[in-house]
Structure formats: structure tokens, C-alpha cells
C-alpha positions as CSV (number, residue, x, y, z in Angstrom):
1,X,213.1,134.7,-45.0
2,X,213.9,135.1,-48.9
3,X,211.1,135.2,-50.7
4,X,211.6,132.8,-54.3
5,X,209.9,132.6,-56.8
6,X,209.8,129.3,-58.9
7,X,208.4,129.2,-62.8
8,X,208.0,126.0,-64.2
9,X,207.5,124.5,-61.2
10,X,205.5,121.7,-62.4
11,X,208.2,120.9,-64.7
12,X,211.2,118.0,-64.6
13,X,213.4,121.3,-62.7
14,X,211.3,123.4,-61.3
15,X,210.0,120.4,-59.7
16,X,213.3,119.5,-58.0
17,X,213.9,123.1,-57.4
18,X,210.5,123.2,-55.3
19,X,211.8,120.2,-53.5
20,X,215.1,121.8,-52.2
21,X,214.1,124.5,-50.9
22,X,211.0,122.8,-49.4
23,X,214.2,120.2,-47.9
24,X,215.9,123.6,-46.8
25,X,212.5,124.8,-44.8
26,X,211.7,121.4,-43.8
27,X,216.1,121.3,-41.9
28,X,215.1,123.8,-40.6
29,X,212.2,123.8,-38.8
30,X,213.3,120.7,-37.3
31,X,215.9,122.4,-35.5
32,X,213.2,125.2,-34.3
33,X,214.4,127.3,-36.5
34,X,212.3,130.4,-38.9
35,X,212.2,128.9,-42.4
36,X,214.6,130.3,-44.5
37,X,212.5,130.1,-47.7
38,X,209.2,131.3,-48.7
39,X,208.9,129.6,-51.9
40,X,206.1,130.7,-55.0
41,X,205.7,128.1,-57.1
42,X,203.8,129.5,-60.6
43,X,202.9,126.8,-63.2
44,X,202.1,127.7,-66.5
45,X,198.7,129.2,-66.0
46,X,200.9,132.1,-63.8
47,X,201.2,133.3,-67.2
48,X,197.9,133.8,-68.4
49,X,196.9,136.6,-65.8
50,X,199.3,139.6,-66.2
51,X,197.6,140.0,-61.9
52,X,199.0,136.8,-60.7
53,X,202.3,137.0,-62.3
54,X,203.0,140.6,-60.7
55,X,201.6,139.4,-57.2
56,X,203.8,136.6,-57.6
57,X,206.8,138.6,-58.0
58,X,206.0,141.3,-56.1
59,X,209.0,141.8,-52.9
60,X,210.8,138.4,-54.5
61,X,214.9,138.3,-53.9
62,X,215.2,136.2,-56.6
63,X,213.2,134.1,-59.6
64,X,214.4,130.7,-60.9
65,X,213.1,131.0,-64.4
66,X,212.5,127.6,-65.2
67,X,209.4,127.6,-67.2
68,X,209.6,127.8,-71.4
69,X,208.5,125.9,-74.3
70,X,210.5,122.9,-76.0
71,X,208.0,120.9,-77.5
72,X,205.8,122.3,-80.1
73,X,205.8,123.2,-83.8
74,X,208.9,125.0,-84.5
75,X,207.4,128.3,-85.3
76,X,205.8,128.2,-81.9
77,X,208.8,127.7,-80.2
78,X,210.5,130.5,-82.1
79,X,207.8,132.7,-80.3
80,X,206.9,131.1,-77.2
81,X,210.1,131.4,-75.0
82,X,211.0,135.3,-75.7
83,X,207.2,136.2,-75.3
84,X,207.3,134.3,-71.5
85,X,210.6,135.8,-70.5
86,X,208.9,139.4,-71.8
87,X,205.9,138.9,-69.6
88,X,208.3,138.0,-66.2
89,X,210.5,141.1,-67.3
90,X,206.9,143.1,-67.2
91,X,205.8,141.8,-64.2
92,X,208.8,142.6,-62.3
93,X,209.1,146.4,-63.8
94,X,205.1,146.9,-63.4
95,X,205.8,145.2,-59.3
96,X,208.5,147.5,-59.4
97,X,211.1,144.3,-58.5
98,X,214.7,144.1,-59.5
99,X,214.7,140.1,-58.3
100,X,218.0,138.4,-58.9
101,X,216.6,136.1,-61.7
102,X,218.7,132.6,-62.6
103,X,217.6,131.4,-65.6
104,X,218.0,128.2,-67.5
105,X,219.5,128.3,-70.6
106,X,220.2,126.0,-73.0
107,X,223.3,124.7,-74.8
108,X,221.3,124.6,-78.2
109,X,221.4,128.5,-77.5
110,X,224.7,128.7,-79.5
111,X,222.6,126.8,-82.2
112,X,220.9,128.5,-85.1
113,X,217.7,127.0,-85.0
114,X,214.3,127.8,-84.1
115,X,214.4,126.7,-80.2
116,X,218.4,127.9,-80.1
117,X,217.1,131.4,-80.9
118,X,214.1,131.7,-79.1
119,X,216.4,130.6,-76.0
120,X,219.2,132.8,-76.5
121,X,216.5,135.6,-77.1
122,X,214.8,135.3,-74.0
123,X,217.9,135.5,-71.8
124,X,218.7,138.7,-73.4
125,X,215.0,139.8,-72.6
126,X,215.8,138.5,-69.2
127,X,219.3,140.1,-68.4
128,X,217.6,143.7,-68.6
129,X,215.2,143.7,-66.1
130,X,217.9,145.4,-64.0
131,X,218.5,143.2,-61.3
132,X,221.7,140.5,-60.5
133,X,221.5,138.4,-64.0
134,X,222.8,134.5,-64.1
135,X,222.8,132.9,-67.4
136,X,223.0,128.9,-66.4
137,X,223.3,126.8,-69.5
138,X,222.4,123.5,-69.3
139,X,222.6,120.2,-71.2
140,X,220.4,117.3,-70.8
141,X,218.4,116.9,-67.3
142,X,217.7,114.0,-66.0
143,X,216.4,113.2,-63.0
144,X,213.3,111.2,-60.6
145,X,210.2,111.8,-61.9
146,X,211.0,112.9,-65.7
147,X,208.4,112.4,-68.0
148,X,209.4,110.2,-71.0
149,X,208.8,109.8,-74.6
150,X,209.0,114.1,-73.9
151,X,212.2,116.0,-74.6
152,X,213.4,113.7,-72.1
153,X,216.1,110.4,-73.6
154,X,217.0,109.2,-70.2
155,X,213.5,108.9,-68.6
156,X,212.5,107.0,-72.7
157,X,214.9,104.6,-71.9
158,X,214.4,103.9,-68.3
159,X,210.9,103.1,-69.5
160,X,212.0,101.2,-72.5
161,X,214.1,99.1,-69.9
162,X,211.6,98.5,-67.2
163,X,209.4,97.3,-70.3
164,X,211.8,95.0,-71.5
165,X,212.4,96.8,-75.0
166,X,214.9,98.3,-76.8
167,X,214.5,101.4,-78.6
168,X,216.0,102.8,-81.7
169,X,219.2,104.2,-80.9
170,X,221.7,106.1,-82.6
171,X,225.4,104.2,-82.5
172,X,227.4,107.5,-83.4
173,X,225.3,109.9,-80.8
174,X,226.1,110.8,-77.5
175,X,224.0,113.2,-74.9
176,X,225.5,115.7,-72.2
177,X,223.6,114.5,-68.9
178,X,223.5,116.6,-65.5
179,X,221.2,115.4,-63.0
180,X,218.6,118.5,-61.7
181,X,219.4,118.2,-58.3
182,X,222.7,119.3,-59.5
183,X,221.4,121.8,-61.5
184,X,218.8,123.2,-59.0
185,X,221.5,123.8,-56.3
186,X,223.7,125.8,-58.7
187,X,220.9,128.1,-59.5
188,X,220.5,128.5,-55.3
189,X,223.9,128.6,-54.6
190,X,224.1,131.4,-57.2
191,X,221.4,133.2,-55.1
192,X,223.0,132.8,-52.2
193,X,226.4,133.5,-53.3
194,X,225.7,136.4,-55.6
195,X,227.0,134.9,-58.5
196,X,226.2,136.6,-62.0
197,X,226.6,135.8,-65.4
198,X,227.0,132.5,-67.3
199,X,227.9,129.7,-65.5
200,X,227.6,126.1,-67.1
201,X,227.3,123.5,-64.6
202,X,230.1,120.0,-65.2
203,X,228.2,117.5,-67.3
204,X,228.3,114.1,-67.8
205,X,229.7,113.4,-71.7
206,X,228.3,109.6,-72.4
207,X,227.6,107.7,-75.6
208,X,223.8,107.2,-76.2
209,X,223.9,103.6,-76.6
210,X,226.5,103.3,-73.4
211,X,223.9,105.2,-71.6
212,X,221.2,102.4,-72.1
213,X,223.4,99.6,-71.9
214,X,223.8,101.2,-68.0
215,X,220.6,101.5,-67.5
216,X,220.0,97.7,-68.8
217,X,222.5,96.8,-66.4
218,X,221.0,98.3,-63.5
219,X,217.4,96.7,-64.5
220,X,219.2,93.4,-64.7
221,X,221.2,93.5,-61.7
222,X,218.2,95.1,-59.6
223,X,216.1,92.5,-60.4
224,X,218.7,89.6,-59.0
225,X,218.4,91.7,-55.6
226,X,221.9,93.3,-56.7
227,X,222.7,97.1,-56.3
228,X,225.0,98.6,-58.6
229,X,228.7,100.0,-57.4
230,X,228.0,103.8,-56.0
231,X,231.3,104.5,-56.7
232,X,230.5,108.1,-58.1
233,X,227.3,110.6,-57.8
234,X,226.7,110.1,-61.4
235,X,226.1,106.5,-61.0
236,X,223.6,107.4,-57.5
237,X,221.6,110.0,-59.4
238,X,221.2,107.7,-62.7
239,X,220.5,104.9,-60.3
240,X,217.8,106.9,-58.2
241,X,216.6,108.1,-61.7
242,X,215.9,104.3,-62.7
243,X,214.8,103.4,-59.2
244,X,212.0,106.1,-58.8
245,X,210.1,105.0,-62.7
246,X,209.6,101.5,-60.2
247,X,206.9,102.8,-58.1
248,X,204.5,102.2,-57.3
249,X,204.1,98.7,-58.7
250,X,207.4,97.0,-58.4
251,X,207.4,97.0,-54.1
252,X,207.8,95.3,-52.1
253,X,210.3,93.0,-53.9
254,X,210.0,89.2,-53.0
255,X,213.4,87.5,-51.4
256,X,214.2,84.0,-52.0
257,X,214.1,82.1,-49.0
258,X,216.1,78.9,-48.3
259,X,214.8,76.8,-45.6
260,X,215.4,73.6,-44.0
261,X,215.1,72.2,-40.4
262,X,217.4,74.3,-38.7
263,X,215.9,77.5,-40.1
264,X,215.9,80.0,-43.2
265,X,218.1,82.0,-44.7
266,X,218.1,84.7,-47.4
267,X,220.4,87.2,-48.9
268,X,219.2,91.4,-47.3
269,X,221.5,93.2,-49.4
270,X,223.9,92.8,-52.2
271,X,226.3,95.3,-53.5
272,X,226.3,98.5,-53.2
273,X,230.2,99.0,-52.7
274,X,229.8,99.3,-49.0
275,X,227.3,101.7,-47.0
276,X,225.6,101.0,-43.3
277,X,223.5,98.9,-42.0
278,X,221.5,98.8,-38.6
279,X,218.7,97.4,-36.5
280,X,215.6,98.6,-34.8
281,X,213.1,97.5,-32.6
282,X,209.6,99.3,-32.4
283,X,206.8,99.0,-29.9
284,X,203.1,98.1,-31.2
285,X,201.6,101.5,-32.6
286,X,205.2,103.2,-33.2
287,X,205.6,105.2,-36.7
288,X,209.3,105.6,-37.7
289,X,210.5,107.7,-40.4
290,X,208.5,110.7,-41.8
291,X,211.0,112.0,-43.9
292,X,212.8,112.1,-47.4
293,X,216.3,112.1,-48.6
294,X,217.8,114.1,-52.2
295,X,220.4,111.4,-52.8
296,X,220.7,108.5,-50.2
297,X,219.4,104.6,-51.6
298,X,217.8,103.3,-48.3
299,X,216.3,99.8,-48.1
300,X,213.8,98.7,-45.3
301,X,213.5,95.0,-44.4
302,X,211.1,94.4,-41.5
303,X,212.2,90.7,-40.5
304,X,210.1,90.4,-37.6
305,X,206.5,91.4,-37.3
306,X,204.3,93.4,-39.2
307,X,204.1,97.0,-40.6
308,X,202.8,99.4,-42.9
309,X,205.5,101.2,-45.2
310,X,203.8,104.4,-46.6
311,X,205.5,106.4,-49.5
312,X,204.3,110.0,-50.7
313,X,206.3,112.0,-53.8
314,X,207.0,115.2,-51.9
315,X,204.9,117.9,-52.5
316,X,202.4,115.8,-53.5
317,X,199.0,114.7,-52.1
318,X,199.2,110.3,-53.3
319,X,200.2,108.1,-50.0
320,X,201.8,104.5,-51.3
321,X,200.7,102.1,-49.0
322,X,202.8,98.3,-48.4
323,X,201.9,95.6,-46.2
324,X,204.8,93.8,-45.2
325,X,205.7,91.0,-42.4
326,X,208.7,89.1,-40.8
327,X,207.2,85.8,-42.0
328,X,207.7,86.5,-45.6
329,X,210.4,89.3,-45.8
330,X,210.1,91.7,-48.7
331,X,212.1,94.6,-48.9
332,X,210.5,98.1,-50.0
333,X,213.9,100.6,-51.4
334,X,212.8,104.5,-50.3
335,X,213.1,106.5,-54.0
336,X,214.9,109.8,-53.4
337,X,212.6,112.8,-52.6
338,X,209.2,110.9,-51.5
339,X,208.9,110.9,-47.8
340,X,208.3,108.0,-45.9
341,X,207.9,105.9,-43.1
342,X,207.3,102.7,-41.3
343,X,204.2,101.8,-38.6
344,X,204.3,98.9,-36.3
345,X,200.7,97.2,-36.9
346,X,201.0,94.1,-35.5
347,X,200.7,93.3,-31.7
348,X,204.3,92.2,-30.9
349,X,207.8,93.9,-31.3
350,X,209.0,95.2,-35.0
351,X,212.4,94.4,-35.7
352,X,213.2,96.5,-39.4
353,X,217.0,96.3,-40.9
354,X,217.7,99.7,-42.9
355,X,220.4,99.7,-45.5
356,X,222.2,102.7,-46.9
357,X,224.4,103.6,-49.4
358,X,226.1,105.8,-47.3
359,X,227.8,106.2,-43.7
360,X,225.4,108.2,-41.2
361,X,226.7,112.1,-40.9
362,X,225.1,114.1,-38.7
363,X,226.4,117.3,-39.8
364,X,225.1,116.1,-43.3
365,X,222.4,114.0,-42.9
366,X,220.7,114.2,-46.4
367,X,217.2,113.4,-44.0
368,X,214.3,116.0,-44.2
369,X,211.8,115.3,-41.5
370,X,208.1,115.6,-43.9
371,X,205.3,113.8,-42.4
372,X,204.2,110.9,-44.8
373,X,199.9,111.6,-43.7
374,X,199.7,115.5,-44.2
């Protein structure tokens, strides 16, 4: 088992980092196998006990230093990032630790500005500690869960969107965008694989105002029951981005229903550019699911019967609860990385359609068994 070590973890990427590895564990056992992670997750009060932050490091392999400042007065900043990465590099020389230690960096390190220099300073801190040293440099994150109106221009203008506004935006700007799942699993596969030095994850170049006018697009089109084209991951991630700021308030979506005497019809799924789509049947009492996907759009439709969809953001504690039946089908969409699942509540047979975006692989399932009621 590899002991990690995860700061920042309550941020936008140490977040998603948490959530990998916790995907990695949760493969794993599944299969009966030891997990392969023990993770330690250290917010930002780690840091204000010199104790905690050396028992936290003590016997790591390997620290993804995710944790800084970016939003604060600039002389603050200036300060605040060197003077974290100088207490990690104490904690590990006082543990007596040489963890391999990735750490995010920042394009506006090349910048001569407060939050450039106090970025590029820290990783120099960092790269002495005397262990393996990866430099990742990273543009804009985006990703499920961001917090917006903070540091954060994707997750402002998914809100803006939802809210049916339009911000100010610049026409000549454009914005570097790499989702953090993408990032997270180049700071593990540089654990895994050894890698050292800088590395700067492909980015996504796009013009501000194109970026919203996408995002618009989705709105509009999700809200006519229309899934976008997931022609490329970009598209999925920005999509899944968009699709998690819905919950929990926008489920399950009502379907329009045409009826006449011979019966009803209504429309399950449209667009998507392709994917699967199946049947099941459950018994009275039966739970399916209890798990969570990193990329995969899934849509459950229960078209006979009645059932209880529950939805919990992994890692955390809040269960999402929707009533749904046959008689009036609403479809509920699974946001990447909350765990889910489906109980048959009524007294007869459940018959649910699931939709992906994808073909099933079993040698790559992107499915995480996580039990929804922990």
C-alpha cells in the first residue's frame, strides 16, 4: 500500500485527487483485492500545527502539493505560497521523509507578478527537500464541483448560464482550460511512473466568449432534453462540469408525454452521438447501483413502477433523494463522481432504461462500486 498524502484536499484538485485514488481503492476492493492507496487528506488547518503536518507525512511515498493561496491581497499572496511550501519542506526533514512530492504549479510562474513569484518560489522551496521533484504547471482547472465567482471563470459562467445571465466578458481574451481529472492523473501517473521535473499537461486553448457561448449551448440544448455531441473528452468533461452545478434542484427532469387512445409516447434520449442503451427489471426491495463514474454521462429512466434514486458527492456525507414512477417518467442524469443508485419501492416489477455515452468495457469500466447509504 503507498501511503499519499494529499494537501489541499478540500480544494477544486485536491478534491478530484481524493476522488481517484479513493476510485483506485474502491477497483480494487471489489475485486478482493488489498487497497492500493492509503490516502491523507490535510486541509488547510494541517498547517497550523507543525504535529499534524509531520504525522501526516511521516512514512509518505509521495505528497501531491495541492494546497496554496490565490485569492487574497497581493502582498499576502507574495508571502503565503513560499511560507506553505517551507512548512511541508520542514515537516518532511523534521519526519525525516524524502516523499516524491508533485506539485502544482502555475503558468503565471513565468509572470512577474506577486502570485507568479510567490509560485515559482515555492517550487524551488519544494524541489530541495531531497526526494524525486515534479514541477506540473498548470493553466486553468475546471472541473465538477468548482466554486464560482472564485479564481474559477468556467464554474462563473456555468452559474451565469444556469441563471439565465450574461456576464461581462472580454471579446479579445482567451483562457487555457485542462479539466482536474486530467490533471490529477498526471500528478499519479508521475508517482507511479517516476517521472521528475516539469511536465505541463496538453491544454485546451479557447476564446473566452466561445467558451460561454458553449456552455449557453449546452444549457439550451439540455433543457429541450438534447445532449450535446461527445465527440471529444473536452466536450464530456466541460459537459459533466455544466451538468454537476444542476444538482440538486434541477432532477428529475419532466418529459413531454404524447397520448392518445392507443397509448403514449415520449422521446428517452436525444443526441449524444451514439452510446448504449439497456433494460432492467428489478424485484420489489432490490437496490441497483452503488457506485460512481470519473467520466461516463449515464441517464436513468424508470418507465415502469416506482423507485427511489439516491445521489451522494463522493466523499461526502449529503444523500439526494428522488421519487420517481413509470406513470409519469422523469429521467434523473448521474453527475460524474457522486455515487448512486436506484431502489425498487413499489410492490410490482421495476423496469429502469439506462443510457450512456459510452459502449460498456469491462476491462475499462469507468464504474467504482461506493455504497450510496454509508
Amino acid at each position: 500500500m503507498k501511503r499519499i498524502v494529499i494537501t489541499g484536499a478540500k480544494g477544486l484538485i485536491g478534491w478530484h485527487a481524493h476522488a481517484r485514488l479513493h476510485a483506485a481503492n474502491c477497483a480494487a476492493m471489489f475485486k478482493g483485492e488489498p487497497a492500493p492507496f492509503e490516502i491523507v487528506a490535510l486541509d488547510h488547518t494541517a498547517f497550523r500545527d507543525d504535529a499534524t503536518l509531520q504525522a501526516a507525512v511521516r512514512s509518505a511515498e509521495a505528497v501531491l502539493h495541492f494546497a496554496g493561496v490565490n485569492r487574497a491581497p497581493d502582498d499576502q499572496v507574495e508571502v503565503a505560497n513560499p511560507a506553505i511550501a517551507s512548512q511541508l519542506a520542514d515537516a518532511c526533514n523534521t519526519a525525516g521523509v524524502t516523499p516524491h512530492i508533485v506539485y502544482a504549479n502555475s503558468t503565471h510562474a513565468a509572470n512577474d507578478t506577486p502570485y507568479g513569484r510567490s509560485k515559482r518560489i515555492a517550487g524551488e522551496v519544494l524541489s530541495q527537500v531531497g526526494g524525486s521533484y515534479t514541477d506540473m504547471v498548470l493553466p486553468h482547472i475546471f472541473g465538477e464541483c468548482a466554486r464560482p465567482r472564485y479564481n474559477n471563470v468556467t464554474a462563473t459562467f456555468i452559474e451565469a448560464v444556469i441563471a439565465g445571465k450574461t456576464p461581462d466578458i472580454n471579446p479579445e481574451g482567451s483562457v487555457s482550460l485542462l479539466h482536474a481529472g486530467r490533471a490529477v492523473q498526471t500528478a499519479l501517473d508521475a508517482v507511479l511512473q517516476g517521472t521528475v521535473g516539469t511536465i505541463k499537461p496538453d491544454a485546451r486553448t479557447i476564446a473566452v466568449s466561445e467558451l460561454f457561448g458553449l456552455l449557453q449551448q449546452f444549457h439550451a440544448y439540455y433543457q429541450s432534453n438534447i445532449y450535446p455531441d461527445f465527440g471529444d473528452a473536452f466536450t464530456v468533461s466541460l459537459f459533466n462540469s455544466y451538468r454537476a452545478a444542476l444538482y440538486p434542484r434541477e432532477f428529475p427532469r419532466t418529459l413531454k408525454l404524447n397520448s392518445d387512445k392507443r397509448g403514449t409516447l415520449f422521446e428517452a434520449v436525444k443526441g449524444g452521438g451514439g452510446g448504449q442503451t439497456f433494460l432492467s427489471t428489478s424485484k420489489p426491495g432490490v437496490t441497483r447501483g452503488n457506485h460512481f463514474h470519473l467520466n461516463k454521462v449515464e441517464r436513468f429512466l424508470v418507465v415502469q413502477g416506482e423507485a427511489v434514486i439516491r445521489i451522494r458527492k463522493v466523499l461526502s456525507d449529503e444523500v439526494w433523494e428522488y421519487r420517481v414512477s413509470g406513470d409519469t417518467p422523469a429521467p434523473v442524469d448521474m453527475p460524474t463522481l457522486h455515487t448512486h443508485s436506484i431502489e425498487n419501492i413499489g410492490g410490482t416489477e421495476l423496469l429502469t432504461l439506462f443510457w450512456t455515452n459510452d459502449l460498456f468495457d469491462p476491462t475499462n469500466s469507468d464504474t467504482f462500486a461506493d455504497e450510496v447509504l454509508v
